[in-house]
N, C-alpha and C positions, 0 to 999 in steps of 0.2 A: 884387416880381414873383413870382409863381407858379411854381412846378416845373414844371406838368402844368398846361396852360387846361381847365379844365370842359368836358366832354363834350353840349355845349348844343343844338348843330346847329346849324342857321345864325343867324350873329350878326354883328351890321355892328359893325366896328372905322375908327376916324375917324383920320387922319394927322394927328398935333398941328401938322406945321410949313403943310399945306399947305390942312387940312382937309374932304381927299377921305374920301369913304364907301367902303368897301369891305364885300362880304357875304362872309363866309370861315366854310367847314363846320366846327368846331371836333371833329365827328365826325372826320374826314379824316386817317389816320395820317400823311400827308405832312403837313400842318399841323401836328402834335402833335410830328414829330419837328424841325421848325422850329424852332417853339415854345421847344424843349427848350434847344436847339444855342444858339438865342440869347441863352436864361436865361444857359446856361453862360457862354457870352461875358461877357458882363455881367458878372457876380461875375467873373471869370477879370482885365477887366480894373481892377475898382475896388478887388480884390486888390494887384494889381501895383501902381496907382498910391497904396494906401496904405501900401504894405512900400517901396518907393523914396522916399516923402517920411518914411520913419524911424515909421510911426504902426503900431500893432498892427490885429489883425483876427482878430475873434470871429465864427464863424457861429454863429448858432441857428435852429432849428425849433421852430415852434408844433404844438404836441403832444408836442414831448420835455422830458426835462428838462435842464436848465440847467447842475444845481449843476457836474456831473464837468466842463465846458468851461472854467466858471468857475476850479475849482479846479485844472486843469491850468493853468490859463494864468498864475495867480497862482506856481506851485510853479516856472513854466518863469522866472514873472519874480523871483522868491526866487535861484532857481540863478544866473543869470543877472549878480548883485551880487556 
């Protein structure tokens, strides 16, 4: 899921459960900070329900680099033993 939806203007978004159309201004800072809040959630909770079932969790972003994530995470799982 995207950080930030594309600044497109109007763009019909479709309800996977129910399969209503909706047209929503993607220009529209109240949508953008929607948007945002919900992203948060999301990761916030698939965080939560991977660190409570005992599993790790890496984030990354497309356009940074990797390695220092990687390699902290290995050095936290090194200490760790």
């Amino acid at each position: 899921m995207e950080y930030q939806f594309p600044q497109l203007g109007l763009v019909p978004m479709e309800d996977a459960e129910t399969g209503e159309v909706v047209w929503v201004d993607s220009n529209d800072r109240q949508f953008a900070d929607l948007w945002r809040r919900g992203h948060q959630a999301q990761i916030a909770s698939v965080q939560q329900t991977l660190e409570k079932s005992g599993w790790d969790y890496l984030r990354f972003e497309t356009g940074e680099p990797y390695v220092q994530t990687l390699q902290g995470f290995f050095m936290k799982r090194i200490k760790g033993r």
